[in-house]
C-alpha positions as CSV (number, residue, x, y, z in Angstrom):
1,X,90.4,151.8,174.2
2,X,87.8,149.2,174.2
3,X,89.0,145.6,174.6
4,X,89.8,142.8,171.7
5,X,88.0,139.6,171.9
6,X,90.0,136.2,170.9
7,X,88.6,132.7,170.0
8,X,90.4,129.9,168.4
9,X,88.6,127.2,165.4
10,X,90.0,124.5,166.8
11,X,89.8,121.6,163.9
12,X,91.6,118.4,164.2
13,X,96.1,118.8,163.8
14,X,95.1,122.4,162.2
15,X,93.1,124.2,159.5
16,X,95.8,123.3,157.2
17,X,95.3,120.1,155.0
18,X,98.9,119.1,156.1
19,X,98.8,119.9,159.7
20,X,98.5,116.6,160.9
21,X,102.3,115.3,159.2
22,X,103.7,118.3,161.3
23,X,106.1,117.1,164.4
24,X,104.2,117.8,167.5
25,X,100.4,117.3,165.7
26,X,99.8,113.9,167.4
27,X,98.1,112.3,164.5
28,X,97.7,109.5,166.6
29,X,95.3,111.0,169.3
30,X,92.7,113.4,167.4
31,X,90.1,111.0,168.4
32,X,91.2,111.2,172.2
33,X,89.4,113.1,175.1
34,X,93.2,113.4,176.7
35,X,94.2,115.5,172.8
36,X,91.2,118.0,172.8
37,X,91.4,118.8,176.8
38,X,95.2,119.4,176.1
39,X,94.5,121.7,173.0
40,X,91.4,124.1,175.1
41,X,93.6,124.0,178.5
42,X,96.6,125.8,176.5
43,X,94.0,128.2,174.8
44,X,92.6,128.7,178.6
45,X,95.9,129.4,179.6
46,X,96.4,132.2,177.0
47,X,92.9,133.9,178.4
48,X,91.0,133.4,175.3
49,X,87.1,134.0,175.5
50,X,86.1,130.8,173.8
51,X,87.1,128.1,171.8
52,X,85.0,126.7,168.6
53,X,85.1,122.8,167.9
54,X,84.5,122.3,163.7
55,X,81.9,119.7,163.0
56,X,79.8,118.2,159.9
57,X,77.3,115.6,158.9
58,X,79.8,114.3,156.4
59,X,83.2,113.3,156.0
60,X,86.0,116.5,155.4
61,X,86.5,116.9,151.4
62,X,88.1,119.0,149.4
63,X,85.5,119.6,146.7
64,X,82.8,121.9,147.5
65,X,80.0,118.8,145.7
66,X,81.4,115.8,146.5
67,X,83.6,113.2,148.6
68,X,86.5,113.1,147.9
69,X,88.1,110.0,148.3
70,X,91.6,111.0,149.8
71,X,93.7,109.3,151.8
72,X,96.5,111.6,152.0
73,X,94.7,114.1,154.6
74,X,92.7,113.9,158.0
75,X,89.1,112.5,157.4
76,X,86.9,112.4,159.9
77,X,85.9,114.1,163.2
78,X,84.5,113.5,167.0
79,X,81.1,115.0,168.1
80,X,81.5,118.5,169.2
81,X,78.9,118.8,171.3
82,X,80.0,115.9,173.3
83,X,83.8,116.7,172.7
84,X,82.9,120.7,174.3
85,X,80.9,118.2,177.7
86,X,83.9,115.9,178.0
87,X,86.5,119.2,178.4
88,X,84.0,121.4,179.9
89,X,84.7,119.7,183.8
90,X,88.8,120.3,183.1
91,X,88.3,124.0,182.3
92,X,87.1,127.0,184.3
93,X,87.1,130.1,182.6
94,X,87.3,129.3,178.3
95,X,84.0,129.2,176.4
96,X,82.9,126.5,174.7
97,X,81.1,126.9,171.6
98,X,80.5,123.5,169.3
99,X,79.3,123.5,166.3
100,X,75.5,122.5,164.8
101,X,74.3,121.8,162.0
102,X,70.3,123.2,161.6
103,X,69.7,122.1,158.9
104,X,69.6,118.2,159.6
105,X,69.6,118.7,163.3
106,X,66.1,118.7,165.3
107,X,65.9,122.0,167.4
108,X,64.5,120.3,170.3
109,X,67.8,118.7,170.7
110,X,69.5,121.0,170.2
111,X,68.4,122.8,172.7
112,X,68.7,120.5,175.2
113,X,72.3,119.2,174.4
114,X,73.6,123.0,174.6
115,X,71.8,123.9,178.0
116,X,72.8,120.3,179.1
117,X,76.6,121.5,178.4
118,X,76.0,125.3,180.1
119,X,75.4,123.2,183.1
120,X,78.3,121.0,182.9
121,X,80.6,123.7,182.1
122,X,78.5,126.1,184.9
123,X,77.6,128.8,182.4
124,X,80.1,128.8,179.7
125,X,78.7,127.0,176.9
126,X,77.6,128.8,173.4
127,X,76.5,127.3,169.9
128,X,77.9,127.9,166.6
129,X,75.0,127.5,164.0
130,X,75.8,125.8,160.1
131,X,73.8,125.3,157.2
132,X,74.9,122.8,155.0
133,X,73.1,122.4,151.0
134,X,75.3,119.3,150.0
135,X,73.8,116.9,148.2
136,X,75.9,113.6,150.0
137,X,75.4,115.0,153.1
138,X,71.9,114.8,152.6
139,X,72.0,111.3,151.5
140,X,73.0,110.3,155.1
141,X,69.3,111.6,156.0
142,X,66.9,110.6,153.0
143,X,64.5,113.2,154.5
144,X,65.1,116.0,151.6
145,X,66.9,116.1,147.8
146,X,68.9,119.2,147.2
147,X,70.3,121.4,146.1
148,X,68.1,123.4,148.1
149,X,65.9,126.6,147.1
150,X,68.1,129.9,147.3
151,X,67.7,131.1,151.0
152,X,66.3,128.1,152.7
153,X,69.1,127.1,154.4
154,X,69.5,130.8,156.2
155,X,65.3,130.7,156.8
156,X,65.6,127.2,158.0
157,X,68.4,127.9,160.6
158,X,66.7,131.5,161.8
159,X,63.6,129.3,163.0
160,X,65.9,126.9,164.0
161,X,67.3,129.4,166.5
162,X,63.9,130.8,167.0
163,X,62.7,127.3,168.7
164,X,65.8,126.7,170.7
165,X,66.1,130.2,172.0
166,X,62.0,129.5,173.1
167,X,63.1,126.3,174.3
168,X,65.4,127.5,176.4
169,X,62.7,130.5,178.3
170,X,60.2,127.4,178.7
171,X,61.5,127.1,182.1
172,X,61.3,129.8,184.7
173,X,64.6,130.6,186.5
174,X,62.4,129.6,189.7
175,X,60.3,126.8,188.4
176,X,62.3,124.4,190.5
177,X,61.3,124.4,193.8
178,X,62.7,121.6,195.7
179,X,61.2,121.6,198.6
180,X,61.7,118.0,200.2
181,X,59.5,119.0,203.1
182,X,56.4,119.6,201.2
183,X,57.3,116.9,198.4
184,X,57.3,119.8,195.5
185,X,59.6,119.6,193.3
186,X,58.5,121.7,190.3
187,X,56.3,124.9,189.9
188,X,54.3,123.5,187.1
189,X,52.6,126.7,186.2
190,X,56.5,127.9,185.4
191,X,56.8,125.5,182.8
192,X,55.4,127.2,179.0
193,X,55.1,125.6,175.8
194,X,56.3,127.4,173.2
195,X,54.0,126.6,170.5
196,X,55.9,127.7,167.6
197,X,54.5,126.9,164.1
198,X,56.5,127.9,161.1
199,X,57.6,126.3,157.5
200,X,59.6,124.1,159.2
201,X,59.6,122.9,162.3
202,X,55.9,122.6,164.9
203,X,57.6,122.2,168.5
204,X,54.9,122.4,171.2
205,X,57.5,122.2,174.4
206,X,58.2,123.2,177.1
207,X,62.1,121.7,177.0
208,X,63.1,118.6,179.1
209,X,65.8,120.7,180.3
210,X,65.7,123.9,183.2
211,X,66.6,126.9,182.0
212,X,70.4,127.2,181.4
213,X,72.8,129.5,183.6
214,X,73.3,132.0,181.1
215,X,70.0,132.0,180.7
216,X,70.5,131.9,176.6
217,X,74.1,130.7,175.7
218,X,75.4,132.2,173.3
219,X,74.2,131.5,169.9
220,X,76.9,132.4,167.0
221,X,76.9,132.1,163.3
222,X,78.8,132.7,160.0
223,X,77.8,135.8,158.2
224,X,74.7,134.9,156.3
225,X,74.1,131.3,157.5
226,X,71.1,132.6,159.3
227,X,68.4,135.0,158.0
228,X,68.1,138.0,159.7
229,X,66.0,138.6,162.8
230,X,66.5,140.9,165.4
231,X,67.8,138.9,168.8
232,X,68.7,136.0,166.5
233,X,72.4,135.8,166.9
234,X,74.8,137.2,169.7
235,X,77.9,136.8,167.8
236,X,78.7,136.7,163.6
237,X,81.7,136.1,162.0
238,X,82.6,137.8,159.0
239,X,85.3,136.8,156.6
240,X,86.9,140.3,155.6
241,X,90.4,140.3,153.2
242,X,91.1,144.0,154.2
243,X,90.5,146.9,156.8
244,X,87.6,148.5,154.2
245,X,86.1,145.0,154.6
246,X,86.1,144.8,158.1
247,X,84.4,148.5,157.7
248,X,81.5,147.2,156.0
249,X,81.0,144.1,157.3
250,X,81.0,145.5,160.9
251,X,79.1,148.6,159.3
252,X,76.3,145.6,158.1
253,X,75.8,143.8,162.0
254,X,75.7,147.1,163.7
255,X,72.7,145.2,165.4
256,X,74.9,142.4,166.5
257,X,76.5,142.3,169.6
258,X,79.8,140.9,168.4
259,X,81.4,140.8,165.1
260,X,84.2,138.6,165.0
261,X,86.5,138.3,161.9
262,X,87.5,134.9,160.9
263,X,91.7,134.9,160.2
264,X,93.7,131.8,159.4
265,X,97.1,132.2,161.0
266,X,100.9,130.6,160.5
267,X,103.3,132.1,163.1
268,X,107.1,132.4,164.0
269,X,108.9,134.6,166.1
270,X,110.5,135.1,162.2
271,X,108.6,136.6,159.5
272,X,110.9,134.5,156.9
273,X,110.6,131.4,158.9
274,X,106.4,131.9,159.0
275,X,106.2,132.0,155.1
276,X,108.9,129.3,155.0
277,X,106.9,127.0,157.1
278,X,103.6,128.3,154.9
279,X,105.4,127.3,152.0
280,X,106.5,124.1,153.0
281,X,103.2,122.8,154.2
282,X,101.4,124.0,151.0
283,X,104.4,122.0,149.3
284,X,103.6,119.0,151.4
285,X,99.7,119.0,150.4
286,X,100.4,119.8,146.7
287,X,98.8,122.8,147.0
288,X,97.5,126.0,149.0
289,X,95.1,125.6,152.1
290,X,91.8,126.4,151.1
291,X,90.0,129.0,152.9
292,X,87.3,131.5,152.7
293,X,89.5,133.6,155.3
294,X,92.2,135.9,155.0
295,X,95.1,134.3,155.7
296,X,98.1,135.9,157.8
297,X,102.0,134.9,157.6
298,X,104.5,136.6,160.0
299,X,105.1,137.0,163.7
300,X,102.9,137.7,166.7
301,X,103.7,141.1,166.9
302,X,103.0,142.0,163.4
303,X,99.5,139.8,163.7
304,X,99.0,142.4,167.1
305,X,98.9,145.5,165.3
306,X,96.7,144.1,162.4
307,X,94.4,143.0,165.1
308,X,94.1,146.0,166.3
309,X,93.9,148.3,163.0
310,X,91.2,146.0,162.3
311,X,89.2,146.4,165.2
312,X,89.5,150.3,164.9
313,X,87.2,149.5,161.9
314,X,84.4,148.1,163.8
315,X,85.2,144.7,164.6
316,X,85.3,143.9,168.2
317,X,87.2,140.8,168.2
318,X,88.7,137.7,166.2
319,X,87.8,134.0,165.7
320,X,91.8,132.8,164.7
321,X,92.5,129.6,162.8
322,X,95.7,128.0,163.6
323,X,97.6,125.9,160.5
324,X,98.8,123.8,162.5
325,X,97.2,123.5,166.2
326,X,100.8,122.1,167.3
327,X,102.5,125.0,166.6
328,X,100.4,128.2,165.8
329,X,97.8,127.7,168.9
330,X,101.0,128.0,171.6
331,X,101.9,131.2,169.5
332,X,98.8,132.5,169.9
333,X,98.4,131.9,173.6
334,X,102.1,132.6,174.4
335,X,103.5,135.6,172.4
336,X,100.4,136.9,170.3
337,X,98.7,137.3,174.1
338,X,101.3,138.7,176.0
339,X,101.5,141.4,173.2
340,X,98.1,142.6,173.4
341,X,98.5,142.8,176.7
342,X,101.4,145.0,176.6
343,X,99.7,147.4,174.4
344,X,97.1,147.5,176.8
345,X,94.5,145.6,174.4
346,X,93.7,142.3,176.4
347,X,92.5,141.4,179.4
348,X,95.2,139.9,182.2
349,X,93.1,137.5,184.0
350,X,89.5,136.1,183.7
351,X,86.5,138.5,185.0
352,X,83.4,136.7,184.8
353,X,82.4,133.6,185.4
354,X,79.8,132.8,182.3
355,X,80.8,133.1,178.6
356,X,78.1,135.6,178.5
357,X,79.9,138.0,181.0
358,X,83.5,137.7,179.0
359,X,81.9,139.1,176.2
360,X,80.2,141.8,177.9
361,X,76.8,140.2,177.8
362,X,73.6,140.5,180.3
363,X,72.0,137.3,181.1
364,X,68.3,137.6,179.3
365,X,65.6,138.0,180.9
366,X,63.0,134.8,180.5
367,X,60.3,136.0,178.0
368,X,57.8,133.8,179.4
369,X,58.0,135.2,182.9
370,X,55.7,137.6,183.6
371,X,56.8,141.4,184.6
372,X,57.2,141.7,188.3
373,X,54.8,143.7,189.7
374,X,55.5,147.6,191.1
């Protein structure tokens, strides 16, 4: 039986709109270092694979076109990127995988802020690529008007990827010499440019940055935020409602590593008392969470064997969203964990040391070095 994969979404007090009124959510500290290393050193303790930190180029809203204006739920967010570098020296084993927006978001720095945090973090760090076409998130650029043409977002981000992915091989493992006796540092001749030239984006390179531990971190995406190309993306999450969904959607990344489905989660060691507690928060916002997940009510054990019916269809692990962080993340770590392992479905201790190697992973070769001779 091969083994299930678990991440956490990990946004602000919880992925419900009324996760931060909940008792235990800390409302007051979401914009603390001391909150988000609590939050990833539970989901460490509960052996996860990796944790994903939310981010945007605009404020949180609950139309699809336009602010919002409310007042009543949590607005605003930290830099993941530099969130994931703060925790990564208070963690050991967890993945951290923050979240980027291409499409406003220069590859070049990209590339060098994610091997900057697989160095920090000593080979754990991954990126979680997002598109965005809204019009007032735009507007905090001035560079382009949309709503963009159909597709361009997905093109954009798959050369995007291409660049940092380039950027990243632009160093040879070896191209550091140090060598205080002779006064070299640096193998200049193992330093490449990548001289990619495409619709959008000209980077000459090489990257400021040597090449990360991994290699390539792990690079991650939402099903159909970046165009296919083979290589492109180690890990995609898919957003099926039912076990002939998970079919076909692992059925269409069969050339993916990883597919990962995305589940929003309330838990209690009660069925009745999850759906009660569902019902109150929606009662609490006015209304239902939004969510382009399926959404799952009832205990830990009940989530277990869904889990795992699900990843008999194909899948091969799950990116969960707690409600509320407060209260569904230590479900998660503590009961949903331990039930897995009982059924002999989850691993009982960490066994590699890079994010790549949890996940089963090779570190890449550099496509720039050339082929060792026979």
């Amino acid at each position: 039986m091969s083994e299930l994969h678990l991440a956490v979404a990990l946004d602000g007090a919880g992925w419900h709109p009324a996760a931060w009124r909940e008792p235990g959510a800390r409302p007051a500290e979401l914009f603390t270092a001391r909150y988000w290393a609590d939050v990833v050193a539970e989901a460490e303790a509960g052996l996860l694979d990796f944790v994903t930190f939310e981010d945007a180029l605009a404020l949180q809203s609950s139309s699809a076109t336009a602010p919002d204006e409310r007042t009543d739920q949590v607005r605003g967010r930290l830099d993941a990127v530099l969130t994931a570098a703060r925790v990564a020296p208070l963690t050991r084993h967890i993945g951290l995988v923050p979240s980027v927006t291409a499409t406003h978001t220069e590859p070049f720095h990209v590339s060098k802020a994610i091997a900057t945090l697989d160095y920090v973090s000593r080979g754990r760090a991954g990126l979680r690529v997002q598109t965005s076409s809204l019009p007032y998130e735009a507007a905090h650029f001035g560079r382009r008007t949309f709503p963009a043409p159909v597709g361009e977002p997905a093109g954009e981000a798959a050369d995007h990827v291409e660049v940092v992915r380039r950027l990243w091989d632009s160093w040879e493992d070896d191209a550091e010499i140090r060598d205080v006796a002779t006064g070299r540092f640096l193998d200049r001749a193992k330093l490449h440019p990548i001289d990619f030239t495409g619709p959008h984006f000209s980077v000459r390179g090489p990257s400021i940055t040597p090449r990360p531990p991994q290699g390539q971190p792990l690079v991650t995406a939402s099903a159909g935020a970046v165009a296919p190309r083979p290589g492109s993306v180690d890990l995609v999450y898919v957003t099926p409602r039912d076990g002939d969904e998970a079919l076909a959607a692992a059925a269409a990344h069969t050339g993916t590593a990883h597919v990962f489905a995305d589940l929003t989660v309330f838990l209690d060691l009660d069925g009745p008392a999850a759906a009660a507690r569902r019902e109150r928060l929606d009662a609490t916002a006015g209304q239902p969470a939004p969510t382009d997940a399926a959404v799952f009510t009832g205990t830990p054990a009940a989530l277990a064997g869904l889990l795992l019916d699900r990843r008999d269809a194909g899948l091969t692990g799950f990116r969960l969203r707690p409600a509320v962080i407060a209260h569904d993340l230590p479900l998660i770590t503590r009961h949903l964990v331990p039930e897995l392992q009982r059924r002999g479905a989850f691993r009982t201790a960490y066994g590699a040391p890079t994010l790549r190697g949890l996940l089963g992973l090779e570190r890449p070769a550099n496509r720039y070095a050339a082929a060792p001779t026979a």
